[in-house]
N, C-alpha and C positions, 0 to 999 in steps of 0.2 A: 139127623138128630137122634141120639140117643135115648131111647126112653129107661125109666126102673121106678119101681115100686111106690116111690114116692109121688111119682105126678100123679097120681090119685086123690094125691091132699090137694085143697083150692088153693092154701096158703103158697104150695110153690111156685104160681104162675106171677104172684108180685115178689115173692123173693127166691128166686129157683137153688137149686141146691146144684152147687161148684162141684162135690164131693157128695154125692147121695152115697156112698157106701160110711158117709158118720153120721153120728147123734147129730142132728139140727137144732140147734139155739136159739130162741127170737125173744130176743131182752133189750136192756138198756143196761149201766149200772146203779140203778137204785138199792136201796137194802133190799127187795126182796130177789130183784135181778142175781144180783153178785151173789147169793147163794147158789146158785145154781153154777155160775162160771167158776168160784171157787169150788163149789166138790167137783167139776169136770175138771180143774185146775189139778185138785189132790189124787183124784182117783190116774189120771193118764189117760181115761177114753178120749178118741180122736172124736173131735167135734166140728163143726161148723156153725158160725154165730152170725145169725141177722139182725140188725139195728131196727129194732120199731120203734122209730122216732113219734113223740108226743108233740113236737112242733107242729107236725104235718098229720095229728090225726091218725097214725098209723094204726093202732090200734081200734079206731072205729072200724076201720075197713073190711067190706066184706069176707076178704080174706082171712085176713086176722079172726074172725069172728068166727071163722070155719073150722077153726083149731082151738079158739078159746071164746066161746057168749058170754062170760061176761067182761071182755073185752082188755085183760088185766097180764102184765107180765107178770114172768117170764113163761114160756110154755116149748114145748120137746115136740120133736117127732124121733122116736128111734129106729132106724129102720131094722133092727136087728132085737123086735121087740121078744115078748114071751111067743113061744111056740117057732120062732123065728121069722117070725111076719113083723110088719111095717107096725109102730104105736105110738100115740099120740095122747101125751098128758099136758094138763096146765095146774097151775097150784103149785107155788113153791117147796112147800112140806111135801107133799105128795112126790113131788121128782125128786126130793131129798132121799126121802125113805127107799123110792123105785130105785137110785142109781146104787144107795147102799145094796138092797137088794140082790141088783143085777153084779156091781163089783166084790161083793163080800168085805166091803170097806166101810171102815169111822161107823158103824155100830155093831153093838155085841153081836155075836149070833147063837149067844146062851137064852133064854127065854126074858129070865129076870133081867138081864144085862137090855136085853133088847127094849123091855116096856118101862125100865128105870127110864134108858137114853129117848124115849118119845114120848114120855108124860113132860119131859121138858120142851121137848120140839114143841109140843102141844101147848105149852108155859109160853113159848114166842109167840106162836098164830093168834092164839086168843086173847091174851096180855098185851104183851109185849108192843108187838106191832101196831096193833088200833089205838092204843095209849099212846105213844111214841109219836104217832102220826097225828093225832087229831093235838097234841101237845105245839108240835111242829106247827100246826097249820094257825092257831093261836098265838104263839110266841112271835113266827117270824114271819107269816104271811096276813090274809087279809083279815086274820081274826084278834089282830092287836089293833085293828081300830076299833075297834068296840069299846064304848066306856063302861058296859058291864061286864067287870073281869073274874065275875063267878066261873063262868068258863074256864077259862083259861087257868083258875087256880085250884077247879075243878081236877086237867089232867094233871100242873104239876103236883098235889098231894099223892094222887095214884102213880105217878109217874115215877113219883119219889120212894114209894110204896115198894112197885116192883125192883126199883134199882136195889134195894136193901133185901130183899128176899133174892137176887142174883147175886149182894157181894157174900150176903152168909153162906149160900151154898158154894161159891168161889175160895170163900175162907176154911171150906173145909176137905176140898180137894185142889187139885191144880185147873180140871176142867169141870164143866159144869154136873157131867155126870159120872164123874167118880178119876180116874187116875188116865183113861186115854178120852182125846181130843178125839167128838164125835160130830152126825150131822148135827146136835143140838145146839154147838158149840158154833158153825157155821151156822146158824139162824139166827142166832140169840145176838154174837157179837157184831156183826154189820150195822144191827141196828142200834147197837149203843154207841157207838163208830158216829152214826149217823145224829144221833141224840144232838152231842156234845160238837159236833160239827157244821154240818149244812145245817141241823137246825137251828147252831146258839145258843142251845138252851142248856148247859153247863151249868151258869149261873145260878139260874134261877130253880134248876133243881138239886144245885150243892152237891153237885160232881165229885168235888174232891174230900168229899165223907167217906164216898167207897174206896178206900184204899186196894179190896182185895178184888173185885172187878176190874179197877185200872190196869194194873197189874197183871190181870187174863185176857184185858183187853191186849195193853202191847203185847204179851206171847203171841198171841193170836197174830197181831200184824208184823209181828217178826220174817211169821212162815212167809216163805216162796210166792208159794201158791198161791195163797191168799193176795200177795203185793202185784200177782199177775192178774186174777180171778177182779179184784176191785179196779181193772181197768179196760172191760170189756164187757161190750161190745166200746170199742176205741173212739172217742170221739172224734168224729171226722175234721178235717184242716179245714183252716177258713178260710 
């Protein structure tokens, strides 16, 4: 048996690495997964993707836990990290930024260029996302049985909030942070993907107001990349 670098990590003894000379993957494709599969999608680094499935708990798993405590995709092992040793991140924005970083891609490498494109990235993690989500879970899961719907009308006023602070700044370039498609682009639009989709909730927060969002949205799912990135880790055959 061959050993390298990687069997150090605990994670690789439940899901061993086929290719330990690529970037390791261990996602699903939720919005925050699919960020990570689309920039690996955009940039070209060779990867390898493992399914932590949520059916089975995967992510309580010791393992899992050994590479990310608080227990949440998607999360990296690069083995070809800084200094050229083996590195292991978890946090979506954070491997966003890491792989622009490490590829010199999808954000500036001017100073202002750079912290324009991640007060936005920053605009997703802390907005975007936890609004998005606790919206979803309201709308279309267990928190529409509740018959007090402060809640729930709760995230869509916010929810509806941020869609309108993403189509104005959409209204006023073609991507979210100015004229080229960056990580904040790959953060931001998954999860509007996700809004008006799996979660339903279109309707009820008057989807078709944004006209200039919609609109960055389909460019957005035009690309390649992306149409590859939003289908991986592949759902397995039944």
């Amino acid at each position: 048996m061959t050993t390298s670098a990687l069997d150090a990590f605990p994670i690789t003894r439940k899901w061993p690495a086929r290719h330990p000379e690529r970037l390791q993957l261990y996602s699903l494709p939720t919005p925050n997964g699919v960020k990570v599969s689309i920039m690996l999608e955009e940039t070209g680094l060779p990867y390898e993707v493992h399914r932590v499935a949520f059916d089975t708990q995967d992510q309580m798993s010791p393992e899992f836990l050994s590479l990310n405590p608080n227990n949440k995709i998607p999360a990296i092992i690069d083995p070809d990290g800084p200094d050229g040793k083996p590195f292991a991140l978890f946090e979506s924005g954070a491997i966003l930024v890491y792989l622009a970083s490490k590829t010199g891609q999808l954000m500036p490498q001017d100073a202002a260029g750079k912290f324009h494109t991640l007060q936005w990235l920053m605009f997703q993690m802390g907005g975007v996302g936890p609004m998005f989500g606790q919206l979803g879970f309201f709308n279309k899961f267990a928190g529409k049985d509740y018959e007090d719907k402060r809640p729930r009308d709760r995230y869509v006023a916010e929810t509806r909030r941020l869609l309108g602070v993403l189509d104005g700044q959409y209204g006023r370039s073609p991507w979210i942070a100015g004229e080229d498609y960056s990580i904040a682009d790959i953060a931001i639009l998954p999860w509007v993907r996700n809004l008006i989709g799996f979660y339903e909730s279109g309707e009820i927060v008057g989807f078709s107001d944004f006209k200039h969002l919609a609109k960055a949205l389909d460019l957005f799912l035009a690309r390649k990349a992306v149409q590859r990135g939003l289908q991986i880790p592949p759902t397995p055959a039944a």
